[in-house]
Jmol script that loads the backbone (N, CA, C; Angstrom):
load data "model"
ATOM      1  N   UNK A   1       0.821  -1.184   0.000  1.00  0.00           N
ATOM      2  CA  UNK A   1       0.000   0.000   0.000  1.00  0.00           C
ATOM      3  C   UNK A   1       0.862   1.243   0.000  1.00  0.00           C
ATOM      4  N   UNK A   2       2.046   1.045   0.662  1.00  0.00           N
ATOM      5  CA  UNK A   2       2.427   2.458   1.138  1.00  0.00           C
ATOM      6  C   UNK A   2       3.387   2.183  -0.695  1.00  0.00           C
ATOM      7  N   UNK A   3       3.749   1.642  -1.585  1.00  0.00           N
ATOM      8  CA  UNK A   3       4.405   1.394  -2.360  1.00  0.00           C
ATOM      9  C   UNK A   3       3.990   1.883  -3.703  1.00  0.00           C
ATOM     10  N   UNK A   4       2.373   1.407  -3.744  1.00  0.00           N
ATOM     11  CA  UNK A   4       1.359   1.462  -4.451  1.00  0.00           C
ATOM     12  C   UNK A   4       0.015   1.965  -4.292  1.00  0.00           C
ATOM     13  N   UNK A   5      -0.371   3.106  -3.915  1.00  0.00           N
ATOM     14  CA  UNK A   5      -1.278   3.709  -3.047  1.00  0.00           C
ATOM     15  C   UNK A   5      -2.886   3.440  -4.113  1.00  0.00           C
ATOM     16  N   UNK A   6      -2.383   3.191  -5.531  1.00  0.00           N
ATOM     17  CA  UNK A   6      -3.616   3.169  -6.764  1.00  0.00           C
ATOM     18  C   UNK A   6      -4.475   1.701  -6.046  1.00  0.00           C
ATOM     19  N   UNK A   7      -3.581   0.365  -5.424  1.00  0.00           N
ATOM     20  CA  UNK A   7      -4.037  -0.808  -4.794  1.00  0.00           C
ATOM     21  C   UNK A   7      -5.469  -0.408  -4.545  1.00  0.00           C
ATOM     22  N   UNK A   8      -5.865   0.805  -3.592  1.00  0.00           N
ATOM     23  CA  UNK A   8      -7.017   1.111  -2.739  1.00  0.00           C
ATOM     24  C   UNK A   8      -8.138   1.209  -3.693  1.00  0.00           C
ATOM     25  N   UNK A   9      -8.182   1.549  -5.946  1.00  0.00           N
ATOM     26  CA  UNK A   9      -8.514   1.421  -6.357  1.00  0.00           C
ATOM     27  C   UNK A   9      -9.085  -0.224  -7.115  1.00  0.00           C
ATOM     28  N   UNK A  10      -7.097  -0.596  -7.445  1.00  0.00           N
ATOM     29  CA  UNK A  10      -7.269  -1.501  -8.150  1.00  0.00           C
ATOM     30  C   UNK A  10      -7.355  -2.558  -7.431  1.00  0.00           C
ATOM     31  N   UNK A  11      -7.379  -3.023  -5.991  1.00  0.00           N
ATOM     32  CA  UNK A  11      -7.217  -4.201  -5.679  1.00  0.00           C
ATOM     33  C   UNK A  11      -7.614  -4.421  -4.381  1.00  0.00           C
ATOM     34  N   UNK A  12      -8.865  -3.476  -4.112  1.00  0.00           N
ATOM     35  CA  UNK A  12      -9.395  -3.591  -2.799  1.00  0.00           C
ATOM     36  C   UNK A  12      -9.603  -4.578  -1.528  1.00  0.00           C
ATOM     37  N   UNK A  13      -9.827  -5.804  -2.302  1.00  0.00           N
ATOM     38  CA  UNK A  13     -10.112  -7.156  -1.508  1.00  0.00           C
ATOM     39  C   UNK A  13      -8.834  -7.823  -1.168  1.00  0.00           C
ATOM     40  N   UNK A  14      -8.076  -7.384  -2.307  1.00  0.00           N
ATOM     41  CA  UNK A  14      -6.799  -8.100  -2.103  1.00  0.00           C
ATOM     42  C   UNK A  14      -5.318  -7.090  -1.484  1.00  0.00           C
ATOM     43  N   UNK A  15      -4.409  -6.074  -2.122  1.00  0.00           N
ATOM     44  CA  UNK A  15      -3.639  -5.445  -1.303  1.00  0.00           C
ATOM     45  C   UNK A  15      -3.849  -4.416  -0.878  1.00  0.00           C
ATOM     46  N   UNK A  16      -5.225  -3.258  -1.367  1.00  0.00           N
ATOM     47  CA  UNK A  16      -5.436  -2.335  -1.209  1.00  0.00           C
ATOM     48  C   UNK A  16      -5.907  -1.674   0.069  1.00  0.00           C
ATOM     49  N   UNK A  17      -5.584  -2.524   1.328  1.00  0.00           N
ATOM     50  CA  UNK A  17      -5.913  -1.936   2.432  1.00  0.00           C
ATOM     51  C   UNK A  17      -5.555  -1.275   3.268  1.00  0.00           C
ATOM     52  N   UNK A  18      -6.315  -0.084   3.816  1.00  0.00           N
ATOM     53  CA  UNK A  18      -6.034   0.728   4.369  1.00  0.00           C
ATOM     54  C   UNK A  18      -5.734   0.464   6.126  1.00  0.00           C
ATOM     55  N   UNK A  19      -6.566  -0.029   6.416  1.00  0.00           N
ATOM     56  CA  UNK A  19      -6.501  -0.635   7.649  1.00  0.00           C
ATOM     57  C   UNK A  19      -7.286  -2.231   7.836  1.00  0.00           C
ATOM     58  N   UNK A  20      -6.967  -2.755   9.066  1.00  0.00           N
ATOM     59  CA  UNK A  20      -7.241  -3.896   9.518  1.00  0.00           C
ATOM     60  C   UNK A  20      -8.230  -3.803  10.580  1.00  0.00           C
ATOM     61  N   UNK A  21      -9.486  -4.446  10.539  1.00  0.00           N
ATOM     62  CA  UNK A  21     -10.174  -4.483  12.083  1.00  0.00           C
ATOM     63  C   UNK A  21     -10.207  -5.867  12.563  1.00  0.00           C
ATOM     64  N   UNK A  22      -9.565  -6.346  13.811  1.00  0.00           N
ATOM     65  CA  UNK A  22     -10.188  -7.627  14.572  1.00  0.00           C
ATOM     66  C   UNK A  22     -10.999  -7.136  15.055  1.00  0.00           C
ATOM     67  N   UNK A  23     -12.292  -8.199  15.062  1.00  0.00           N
ATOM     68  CA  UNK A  23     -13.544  -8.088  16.063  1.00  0.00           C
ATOM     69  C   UNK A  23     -13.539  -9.554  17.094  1.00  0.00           C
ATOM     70  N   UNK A  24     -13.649  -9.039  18.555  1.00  0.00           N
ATOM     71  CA  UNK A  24     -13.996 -10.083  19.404  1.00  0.00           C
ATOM     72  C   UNK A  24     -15.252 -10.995  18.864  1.00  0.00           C
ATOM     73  N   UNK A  25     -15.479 -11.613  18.103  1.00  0.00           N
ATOM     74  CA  UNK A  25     -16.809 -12.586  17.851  1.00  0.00           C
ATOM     75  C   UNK A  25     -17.155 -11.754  16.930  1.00  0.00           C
ATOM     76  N   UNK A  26     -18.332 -12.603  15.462  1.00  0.00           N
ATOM     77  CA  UNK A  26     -18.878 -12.134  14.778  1.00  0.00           C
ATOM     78  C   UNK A  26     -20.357 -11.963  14.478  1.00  0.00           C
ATOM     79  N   UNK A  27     -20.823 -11.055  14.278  1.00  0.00           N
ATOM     80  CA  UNK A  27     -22.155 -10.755  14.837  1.00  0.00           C
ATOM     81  C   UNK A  27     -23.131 -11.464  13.766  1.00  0.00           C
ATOM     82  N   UNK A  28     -24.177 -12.116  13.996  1.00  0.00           N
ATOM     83  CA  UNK A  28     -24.811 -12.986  13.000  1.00  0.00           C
ATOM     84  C   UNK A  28     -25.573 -12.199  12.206  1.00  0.00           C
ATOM     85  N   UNK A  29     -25.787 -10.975  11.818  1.00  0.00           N
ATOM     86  CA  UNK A  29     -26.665 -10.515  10.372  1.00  0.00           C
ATOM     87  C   UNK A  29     -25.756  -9.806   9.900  1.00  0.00           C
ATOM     88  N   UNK A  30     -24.215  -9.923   9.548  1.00  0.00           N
ATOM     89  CA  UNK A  30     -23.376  -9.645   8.461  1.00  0.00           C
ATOM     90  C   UNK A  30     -23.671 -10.049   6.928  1.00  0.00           C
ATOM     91  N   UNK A  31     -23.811  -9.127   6.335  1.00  0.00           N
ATOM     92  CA  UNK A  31     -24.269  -9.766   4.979  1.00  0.00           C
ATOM     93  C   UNK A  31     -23.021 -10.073   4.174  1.00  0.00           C
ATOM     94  N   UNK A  32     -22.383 -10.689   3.213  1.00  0.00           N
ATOM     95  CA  UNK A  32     -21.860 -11.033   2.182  1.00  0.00           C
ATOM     96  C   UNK A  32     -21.748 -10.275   1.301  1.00  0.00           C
ATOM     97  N   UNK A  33     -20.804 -10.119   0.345  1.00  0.00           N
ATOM     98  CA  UNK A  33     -20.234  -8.944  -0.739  1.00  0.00           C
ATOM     99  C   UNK A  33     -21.368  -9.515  -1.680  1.00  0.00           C
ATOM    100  N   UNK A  34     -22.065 -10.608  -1.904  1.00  0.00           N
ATOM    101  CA  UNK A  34     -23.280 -10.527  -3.013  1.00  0.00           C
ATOM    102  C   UNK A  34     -24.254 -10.204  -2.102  1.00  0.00           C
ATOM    103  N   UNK A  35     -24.837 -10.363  -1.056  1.00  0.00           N
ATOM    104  CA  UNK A  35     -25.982 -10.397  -0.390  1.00  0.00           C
ATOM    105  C   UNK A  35     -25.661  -8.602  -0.518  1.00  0.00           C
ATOM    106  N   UNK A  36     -24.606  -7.873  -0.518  1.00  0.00           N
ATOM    107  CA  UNK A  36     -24.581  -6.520   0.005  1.00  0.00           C
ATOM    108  C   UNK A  36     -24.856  -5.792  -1.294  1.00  0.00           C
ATOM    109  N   UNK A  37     -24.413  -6.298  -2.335  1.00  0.00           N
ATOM    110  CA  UNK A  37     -24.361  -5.690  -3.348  1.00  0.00           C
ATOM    111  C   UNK A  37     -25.800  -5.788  -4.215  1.00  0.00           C
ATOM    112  N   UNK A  38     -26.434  -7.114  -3.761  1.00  0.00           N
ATOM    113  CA  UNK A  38     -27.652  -7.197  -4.109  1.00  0.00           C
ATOM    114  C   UNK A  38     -28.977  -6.097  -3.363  1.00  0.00           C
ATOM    115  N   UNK A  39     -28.510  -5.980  -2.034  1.00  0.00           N
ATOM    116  CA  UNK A  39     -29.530  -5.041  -1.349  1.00  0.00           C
ATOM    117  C   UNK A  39     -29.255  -3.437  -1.807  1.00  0.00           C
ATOM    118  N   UNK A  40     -27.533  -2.789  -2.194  1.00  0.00           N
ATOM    119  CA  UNK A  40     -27.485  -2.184  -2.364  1.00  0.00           C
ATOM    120  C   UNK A  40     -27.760  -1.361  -4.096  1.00  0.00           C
ATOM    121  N   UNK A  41     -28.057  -2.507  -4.684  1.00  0.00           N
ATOM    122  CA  UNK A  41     -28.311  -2.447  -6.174  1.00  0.00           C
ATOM    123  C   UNK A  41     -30.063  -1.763  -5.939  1.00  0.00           C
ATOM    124  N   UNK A  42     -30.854  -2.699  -5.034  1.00  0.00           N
ATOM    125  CA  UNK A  42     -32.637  -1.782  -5.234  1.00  0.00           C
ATOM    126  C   UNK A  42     -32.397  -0.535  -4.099  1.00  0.00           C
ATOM    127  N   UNK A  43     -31.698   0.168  -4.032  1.00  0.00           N
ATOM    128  CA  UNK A  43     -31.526   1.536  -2.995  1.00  0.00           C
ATOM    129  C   UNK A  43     -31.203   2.088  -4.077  1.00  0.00           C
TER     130      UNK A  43
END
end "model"
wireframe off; spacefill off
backbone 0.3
color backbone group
């Protein structure tokens, strides 16, 4: 990132990150990159 700062465009999922979050436990109505993209497609 700090090498290649365009990553945050081209390669989001993969090196383009800006930061990291651990979460203690994961909360059960997390939706999925299709489930998200599907709800956010009828908005």
């Amino acid at each position: 990132m700090v090498d290649d700062p365009s990553l945050v465009n081209t390669a989001p999922f993969e090196g383009g990150w800006l930061f990291k979050v651990r979460v203690a436990g994961e909360p059960d109505d997390l939706l999925t990159a299709d489930e998200y993209a599907a709800f956010s497609a009828g908005n």
